[in-house]
KELO-811311 format. One record per atom (N, C-alpha, C, O): residue number from 1; residue in three letters; atom name; x, y, z. Coordinates in nm, 4 decimals. Each point is the difference from the previous one (the first is absolute). Example, Ala and Ser with C-alpha at 12.3 -4.5 7.8 and 13.67 -1.06 7.14 Angstrom:
BEGIN
k, r, a, X, Y, Z
1, ala, N, 1.3190, -0.5690, 0.7800
1, ala, CA, -0.0890, 0.1190, 0.0000
1, ala, C, 0.0900, 0.1200, 0.0000
1, ala, O, 0.1036, -0.0019, 0.0665
2, ser, N, -0.1386, 0.1069, -0.1385
2, ser, CA, 0.0820, 0.1190, 0.0060
2, ser, C, -0.0770, 0.1090, 0.0730
2, ser, O, 0.0509, 0.1108, 0.0169
//
This chain:
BEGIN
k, r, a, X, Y, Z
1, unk, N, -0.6743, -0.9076, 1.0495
1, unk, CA, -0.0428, 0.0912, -0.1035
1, unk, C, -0.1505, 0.0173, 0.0079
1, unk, O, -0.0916, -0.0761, -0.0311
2, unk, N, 0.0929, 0.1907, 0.0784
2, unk, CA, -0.1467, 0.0047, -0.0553
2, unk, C, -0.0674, 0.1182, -0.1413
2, unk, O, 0.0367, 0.1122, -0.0349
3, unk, N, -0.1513, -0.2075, -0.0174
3, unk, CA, -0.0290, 0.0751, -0.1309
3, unk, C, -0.0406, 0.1467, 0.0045
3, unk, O, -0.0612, 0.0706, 0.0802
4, unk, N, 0.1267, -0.0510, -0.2126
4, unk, CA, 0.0372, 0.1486, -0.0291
4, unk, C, 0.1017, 0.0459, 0.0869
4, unk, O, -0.0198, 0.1199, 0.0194
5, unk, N, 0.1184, -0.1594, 0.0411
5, unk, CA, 0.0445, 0.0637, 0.1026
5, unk, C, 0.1823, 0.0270, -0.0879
5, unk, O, 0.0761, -0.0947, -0.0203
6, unk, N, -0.0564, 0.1817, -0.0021
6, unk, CA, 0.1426, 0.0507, -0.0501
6, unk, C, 0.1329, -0.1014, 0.0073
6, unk, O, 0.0443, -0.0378, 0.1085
7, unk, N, -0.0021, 0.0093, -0.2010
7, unk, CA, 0.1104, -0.1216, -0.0141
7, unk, C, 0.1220, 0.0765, 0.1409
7, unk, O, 0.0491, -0.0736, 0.0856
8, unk, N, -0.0219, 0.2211, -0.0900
8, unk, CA, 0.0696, 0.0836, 0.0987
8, unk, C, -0.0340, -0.1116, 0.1252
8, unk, O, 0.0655, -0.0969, 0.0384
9, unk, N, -0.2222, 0.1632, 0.0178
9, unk, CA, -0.0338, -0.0585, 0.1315
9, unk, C, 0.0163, -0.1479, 0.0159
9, unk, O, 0.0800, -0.0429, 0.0831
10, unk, N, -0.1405, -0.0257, -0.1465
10, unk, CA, -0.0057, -0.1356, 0.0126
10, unk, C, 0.1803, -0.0427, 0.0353
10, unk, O, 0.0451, -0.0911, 0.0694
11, unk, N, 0.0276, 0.2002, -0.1505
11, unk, CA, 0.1418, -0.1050, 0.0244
11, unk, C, 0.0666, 0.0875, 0.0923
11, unk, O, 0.1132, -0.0315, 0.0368
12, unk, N, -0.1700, 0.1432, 0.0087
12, unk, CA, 0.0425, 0.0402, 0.1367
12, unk, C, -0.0853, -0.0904, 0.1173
12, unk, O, 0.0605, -0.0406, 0.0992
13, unk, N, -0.1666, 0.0201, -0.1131
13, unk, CA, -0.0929, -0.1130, 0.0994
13, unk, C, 0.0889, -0.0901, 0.0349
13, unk, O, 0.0515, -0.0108, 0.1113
14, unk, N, -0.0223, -0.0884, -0.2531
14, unk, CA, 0.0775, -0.1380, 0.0542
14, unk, C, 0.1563, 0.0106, 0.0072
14, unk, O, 0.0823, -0.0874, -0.0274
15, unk, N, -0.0515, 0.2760, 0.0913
15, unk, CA, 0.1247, -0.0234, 0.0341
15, unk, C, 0.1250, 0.0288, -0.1243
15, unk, O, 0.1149, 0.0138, 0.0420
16, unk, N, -0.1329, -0.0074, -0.1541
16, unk, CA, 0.0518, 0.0419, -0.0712
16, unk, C, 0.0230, 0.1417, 0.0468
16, unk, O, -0.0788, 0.0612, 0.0720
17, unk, N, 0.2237, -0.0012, -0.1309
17, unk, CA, 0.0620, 0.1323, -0.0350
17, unk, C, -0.0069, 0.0612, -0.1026
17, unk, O, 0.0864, -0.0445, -0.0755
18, unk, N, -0.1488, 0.1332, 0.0237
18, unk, CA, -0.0117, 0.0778, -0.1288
18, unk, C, -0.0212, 0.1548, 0.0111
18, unk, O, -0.1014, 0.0536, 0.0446
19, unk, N, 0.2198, 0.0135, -0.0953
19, unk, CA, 0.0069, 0.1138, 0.0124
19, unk, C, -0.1381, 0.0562, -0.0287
19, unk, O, -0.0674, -0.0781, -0.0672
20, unk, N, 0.0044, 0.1946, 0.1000
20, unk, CA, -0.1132, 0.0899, -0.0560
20, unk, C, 0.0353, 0.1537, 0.0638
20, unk, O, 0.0679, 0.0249, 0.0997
21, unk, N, -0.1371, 0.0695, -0.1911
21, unk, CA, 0.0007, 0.1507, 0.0593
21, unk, C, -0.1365, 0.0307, -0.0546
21, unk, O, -0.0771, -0.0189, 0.0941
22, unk, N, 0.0233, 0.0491, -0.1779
22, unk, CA, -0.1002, 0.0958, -0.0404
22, unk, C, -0.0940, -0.0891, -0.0144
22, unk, O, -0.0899, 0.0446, 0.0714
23, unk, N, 0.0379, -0.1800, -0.1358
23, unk, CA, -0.1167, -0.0990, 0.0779
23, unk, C, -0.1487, 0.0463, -0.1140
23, unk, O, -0.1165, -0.0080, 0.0390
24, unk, N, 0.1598, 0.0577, -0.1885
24, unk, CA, -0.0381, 0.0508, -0.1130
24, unk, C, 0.1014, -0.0667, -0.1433
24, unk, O, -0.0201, 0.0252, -0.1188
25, unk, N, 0.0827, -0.0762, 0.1518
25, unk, CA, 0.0735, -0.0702, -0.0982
25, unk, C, 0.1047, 0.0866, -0.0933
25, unk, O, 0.0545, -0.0413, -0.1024
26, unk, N, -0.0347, 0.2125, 0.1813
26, unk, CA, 0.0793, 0.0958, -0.1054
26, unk, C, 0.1215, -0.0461, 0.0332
26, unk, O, 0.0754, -0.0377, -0.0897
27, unk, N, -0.0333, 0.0328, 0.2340
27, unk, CA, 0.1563, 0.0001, 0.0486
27, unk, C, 0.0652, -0.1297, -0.0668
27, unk, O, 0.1126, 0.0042, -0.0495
28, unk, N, -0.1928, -0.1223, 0.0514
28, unk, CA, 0.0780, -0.1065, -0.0932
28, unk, C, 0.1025, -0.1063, 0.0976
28, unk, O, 0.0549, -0.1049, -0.0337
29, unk, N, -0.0538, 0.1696, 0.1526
29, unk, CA, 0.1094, -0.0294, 0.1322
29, unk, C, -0.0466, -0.1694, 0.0436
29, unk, O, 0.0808, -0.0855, 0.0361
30, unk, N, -0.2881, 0.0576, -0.0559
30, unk, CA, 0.0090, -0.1322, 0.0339
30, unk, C, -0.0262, -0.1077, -0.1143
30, unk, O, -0.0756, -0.0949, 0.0209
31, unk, N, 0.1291, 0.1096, -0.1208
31, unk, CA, 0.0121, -0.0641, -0.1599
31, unk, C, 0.0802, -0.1168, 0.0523
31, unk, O, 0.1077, -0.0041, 0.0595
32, unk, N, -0.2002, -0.0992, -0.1030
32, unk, CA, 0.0416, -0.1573, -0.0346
32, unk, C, -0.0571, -0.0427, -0.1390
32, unk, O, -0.0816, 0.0661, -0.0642
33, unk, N, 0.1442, -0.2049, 0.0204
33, unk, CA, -0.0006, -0.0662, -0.0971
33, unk, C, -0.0926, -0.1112, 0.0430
33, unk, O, 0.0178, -0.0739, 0.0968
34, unk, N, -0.1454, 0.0711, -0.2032
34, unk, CA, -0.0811, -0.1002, 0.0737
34, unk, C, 0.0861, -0.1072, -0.1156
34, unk, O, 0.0486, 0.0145, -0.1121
35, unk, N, -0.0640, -0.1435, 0.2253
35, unk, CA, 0.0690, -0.1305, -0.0688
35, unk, C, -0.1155, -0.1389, -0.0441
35, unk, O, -0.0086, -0.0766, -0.0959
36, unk, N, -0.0480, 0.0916, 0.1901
36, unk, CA, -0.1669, -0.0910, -0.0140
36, unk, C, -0.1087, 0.1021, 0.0591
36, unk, O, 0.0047, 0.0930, 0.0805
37, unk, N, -0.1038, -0.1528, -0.1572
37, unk, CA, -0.1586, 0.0554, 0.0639
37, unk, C, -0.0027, 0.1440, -0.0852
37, unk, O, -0.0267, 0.0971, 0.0707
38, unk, N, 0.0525, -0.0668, -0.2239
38, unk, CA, 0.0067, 0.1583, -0.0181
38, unk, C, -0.1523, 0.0225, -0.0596
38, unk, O, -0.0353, 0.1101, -0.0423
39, unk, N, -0.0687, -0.2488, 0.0435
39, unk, CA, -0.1345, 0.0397, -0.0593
39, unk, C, -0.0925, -0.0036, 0.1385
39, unk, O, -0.1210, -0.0215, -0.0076
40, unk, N, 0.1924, 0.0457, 0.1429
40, unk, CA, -0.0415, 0.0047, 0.1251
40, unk, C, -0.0206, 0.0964, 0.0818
40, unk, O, -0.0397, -0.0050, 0.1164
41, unk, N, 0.0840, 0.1455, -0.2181
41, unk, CA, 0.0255, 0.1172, 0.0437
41, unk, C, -0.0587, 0.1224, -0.0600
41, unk, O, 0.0750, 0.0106, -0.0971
42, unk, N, -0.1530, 0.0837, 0.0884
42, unk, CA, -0.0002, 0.1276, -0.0612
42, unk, C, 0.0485, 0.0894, 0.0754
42, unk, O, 0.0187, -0.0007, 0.1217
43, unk, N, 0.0062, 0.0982, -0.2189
43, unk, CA, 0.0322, 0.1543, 0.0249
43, unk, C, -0.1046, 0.0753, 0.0435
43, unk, O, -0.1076, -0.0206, -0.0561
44, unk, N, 0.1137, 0.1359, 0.1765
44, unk, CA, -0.0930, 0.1059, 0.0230
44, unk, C, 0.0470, 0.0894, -0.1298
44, unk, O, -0.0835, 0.0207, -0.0879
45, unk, N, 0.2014, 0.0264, 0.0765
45, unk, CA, 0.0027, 0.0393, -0.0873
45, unk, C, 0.0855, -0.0138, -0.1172
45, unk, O, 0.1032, 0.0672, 0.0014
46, unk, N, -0.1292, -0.1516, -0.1168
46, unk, CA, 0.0973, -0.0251, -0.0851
46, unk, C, 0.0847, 0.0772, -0.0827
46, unk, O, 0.1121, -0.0250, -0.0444
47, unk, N, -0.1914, 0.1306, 0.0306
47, unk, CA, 0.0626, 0.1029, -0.0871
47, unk, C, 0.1265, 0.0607, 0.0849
47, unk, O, 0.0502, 0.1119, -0.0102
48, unk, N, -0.0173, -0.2101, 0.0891
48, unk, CA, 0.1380, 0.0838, 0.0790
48, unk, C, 0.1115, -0.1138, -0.0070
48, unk, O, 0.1086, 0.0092, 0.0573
49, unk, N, -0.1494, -0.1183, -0.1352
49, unk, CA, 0.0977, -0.1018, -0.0393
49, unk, C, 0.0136, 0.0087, -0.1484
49, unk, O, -0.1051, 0.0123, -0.0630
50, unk, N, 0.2106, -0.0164, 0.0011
50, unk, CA, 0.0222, -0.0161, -0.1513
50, unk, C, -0.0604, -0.1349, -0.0132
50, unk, O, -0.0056, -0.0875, 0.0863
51, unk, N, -0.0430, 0.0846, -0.2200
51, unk, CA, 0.0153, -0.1270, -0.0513
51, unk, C, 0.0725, -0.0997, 0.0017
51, unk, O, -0.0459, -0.1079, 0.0374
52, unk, N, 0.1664, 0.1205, -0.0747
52, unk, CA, 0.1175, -0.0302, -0.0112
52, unk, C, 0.0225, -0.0778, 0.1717
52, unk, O, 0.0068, -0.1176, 0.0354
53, unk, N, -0.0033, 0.1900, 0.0066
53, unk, CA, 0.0329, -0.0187, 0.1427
53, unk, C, -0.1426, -0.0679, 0.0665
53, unk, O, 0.0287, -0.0511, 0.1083
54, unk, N, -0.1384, 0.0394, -0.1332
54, unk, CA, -0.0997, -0.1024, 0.0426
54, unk, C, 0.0278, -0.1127, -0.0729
54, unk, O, 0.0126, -0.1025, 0.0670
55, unk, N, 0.0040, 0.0902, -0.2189
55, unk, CA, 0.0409, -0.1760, -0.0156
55, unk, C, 0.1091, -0.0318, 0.0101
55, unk, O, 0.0352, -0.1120, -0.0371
56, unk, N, 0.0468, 0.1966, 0.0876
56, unk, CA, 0.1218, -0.0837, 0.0914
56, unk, C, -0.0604, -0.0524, 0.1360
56, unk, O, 0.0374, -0.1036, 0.0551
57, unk, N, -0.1297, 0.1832, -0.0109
57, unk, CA, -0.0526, -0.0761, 0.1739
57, unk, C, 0.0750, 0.1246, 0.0779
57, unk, O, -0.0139, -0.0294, 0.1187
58, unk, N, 0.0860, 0.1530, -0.1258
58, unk, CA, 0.0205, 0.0843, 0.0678
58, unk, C, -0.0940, 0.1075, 0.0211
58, unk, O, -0.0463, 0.0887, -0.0717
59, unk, N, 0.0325, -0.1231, 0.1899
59, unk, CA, -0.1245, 0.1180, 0.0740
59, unk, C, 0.0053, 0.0468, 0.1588
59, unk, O, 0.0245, -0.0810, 0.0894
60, unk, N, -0.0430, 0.1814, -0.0719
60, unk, CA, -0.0154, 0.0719, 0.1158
60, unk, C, -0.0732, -0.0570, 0.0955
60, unk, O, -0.1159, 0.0395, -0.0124
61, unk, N, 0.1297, -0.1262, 0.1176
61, unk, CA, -0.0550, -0.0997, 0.1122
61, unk, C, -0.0884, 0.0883, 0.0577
61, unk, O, -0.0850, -0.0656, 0.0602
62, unk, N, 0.0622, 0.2037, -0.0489
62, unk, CA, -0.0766, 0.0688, 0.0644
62, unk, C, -0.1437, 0.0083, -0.0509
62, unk, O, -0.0988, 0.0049, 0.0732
63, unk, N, 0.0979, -0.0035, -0.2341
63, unk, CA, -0.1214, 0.0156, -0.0348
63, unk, C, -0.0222, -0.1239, -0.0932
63, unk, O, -0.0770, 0.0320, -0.0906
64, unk, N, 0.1101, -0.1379, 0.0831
64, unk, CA, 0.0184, -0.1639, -0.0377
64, unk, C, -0.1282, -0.0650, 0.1082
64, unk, O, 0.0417, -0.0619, 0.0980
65, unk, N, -0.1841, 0.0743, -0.1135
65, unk, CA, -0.0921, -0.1136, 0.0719
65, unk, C, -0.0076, -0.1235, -0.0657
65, unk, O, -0.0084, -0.0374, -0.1170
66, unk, N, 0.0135, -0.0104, 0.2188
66, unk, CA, 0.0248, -0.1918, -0.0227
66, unk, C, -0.1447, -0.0278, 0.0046
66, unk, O, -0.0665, 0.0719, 0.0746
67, unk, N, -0.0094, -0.1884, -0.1595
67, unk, CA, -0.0538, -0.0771, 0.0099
67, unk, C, 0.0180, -0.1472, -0.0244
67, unk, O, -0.0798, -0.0736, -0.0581
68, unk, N, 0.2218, 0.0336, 0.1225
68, unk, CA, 0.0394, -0.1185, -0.0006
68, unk, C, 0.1312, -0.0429, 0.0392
68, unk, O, 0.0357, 0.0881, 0.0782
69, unk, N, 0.0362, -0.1535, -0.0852
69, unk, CA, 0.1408, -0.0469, 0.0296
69, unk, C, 0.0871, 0.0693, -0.0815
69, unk, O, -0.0275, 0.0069, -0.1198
70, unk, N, 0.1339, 0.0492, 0.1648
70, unk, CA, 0.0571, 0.0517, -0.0986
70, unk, C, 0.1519, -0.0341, 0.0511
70, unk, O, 0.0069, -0.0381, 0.1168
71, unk, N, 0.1099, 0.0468, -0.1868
71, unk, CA, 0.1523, -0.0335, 0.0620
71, unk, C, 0.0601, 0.1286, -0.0326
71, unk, O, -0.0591, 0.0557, -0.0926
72, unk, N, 0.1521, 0.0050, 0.1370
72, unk, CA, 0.0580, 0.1398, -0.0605
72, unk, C, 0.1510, 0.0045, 0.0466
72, unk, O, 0.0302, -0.0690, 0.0974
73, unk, N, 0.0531, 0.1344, -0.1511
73, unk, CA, 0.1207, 0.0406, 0.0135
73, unk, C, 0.0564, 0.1205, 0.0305
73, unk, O, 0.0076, 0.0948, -0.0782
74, unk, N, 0.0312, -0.0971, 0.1883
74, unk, CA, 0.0698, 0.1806, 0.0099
74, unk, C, 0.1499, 0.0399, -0.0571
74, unk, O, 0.0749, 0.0977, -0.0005
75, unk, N, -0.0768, -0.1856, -0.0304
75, unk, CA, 0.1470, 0.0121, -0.0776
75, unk, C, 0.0641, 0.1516, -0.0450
75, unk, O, 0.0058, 0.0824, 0.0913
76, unk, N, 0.0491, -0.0345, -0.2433
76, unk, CA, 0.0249, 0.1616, 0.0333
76, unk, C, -0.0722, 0.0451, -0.1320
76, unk, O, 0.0550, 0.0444, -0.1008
77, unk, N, -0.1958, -0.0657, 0.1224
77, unk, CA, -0.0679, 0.0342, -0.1467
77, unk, C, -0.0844, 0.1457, 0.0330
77, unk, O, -0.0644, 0.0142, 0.1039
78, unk, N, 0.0720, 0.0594, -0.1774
78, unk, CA, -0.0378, 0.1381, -0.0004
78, unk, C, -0.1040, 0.0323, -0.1100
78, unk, O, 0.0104, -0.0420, -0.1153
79, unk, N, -0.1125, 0.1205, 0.1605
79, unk, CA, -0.0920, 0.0355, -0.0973
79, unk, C, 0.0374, 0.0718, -0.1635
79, unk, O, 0.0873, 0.0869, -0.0002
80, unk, N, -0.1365, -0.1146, -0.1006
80, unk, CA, 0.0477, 0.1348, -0.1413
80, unk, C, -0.0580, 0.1133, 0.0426
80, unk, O, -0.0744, -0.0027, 0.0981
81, unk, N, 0.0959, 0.0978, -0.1542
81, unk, CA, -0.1085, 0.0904, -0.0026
81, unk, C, -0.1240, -0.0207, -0.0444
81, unk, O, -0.0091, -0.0816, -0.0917
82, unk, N, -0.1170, 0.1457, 0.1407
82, unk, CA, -0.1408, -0.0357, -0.0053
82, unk, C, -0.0245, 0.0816, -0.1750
82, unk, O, 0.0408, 0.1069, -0.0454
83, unk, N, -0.1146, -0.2038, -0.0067
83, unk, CA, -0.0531, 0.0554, -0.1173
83, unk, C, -0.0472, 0.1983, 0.0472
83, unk, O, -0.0041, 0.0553, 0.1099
84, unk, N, -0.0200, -0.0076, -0.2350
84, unk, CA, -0.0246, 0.1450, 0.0342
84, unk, C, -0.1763, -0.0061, -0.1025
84, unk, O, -0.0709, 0.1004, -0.0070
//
């Protein structure tokens, strides 16, 4: 991992599989559930995650920068719709 570097890349780096298409956080396609490390991470852009759906730990791996360890789940969790 390196800092600032997109939770996406980092877990495509070490080999992980995680769907992505658009690499802006609209398509929602590379959404995981962070499980540890969720005060390790900001948003480029938050206003494209609900509330709701950030303190659950569900966020778009594409625009998710790490500044630290983080654990995540790809399990079958899908974004809400983005606040308006």
């Amino acid at each position: 991992m390196l800092p600032g570097q997109s939770l996406l890349d980092a877990a495509l780096d070490a080999g992980q599989t995680i769907d992505f298409s658009c690499l802006t956080g609209g398509c929602g396609s590379c959404t995981v559930r962070l499980v540890e490390g969720a005060k390790h991470v900001a948003l480029d852009t938050p206003n494209s995650v609900s509330p709701a759906d950030l303190a659950a730990g569900i966020v778009p791996a594409c625009i998710t920068r790490l500044t630290g360890p983080v654990r995540f789940s790809k399990g079958s969790v899908s974004l809400s719709p983005a606040p308006a």
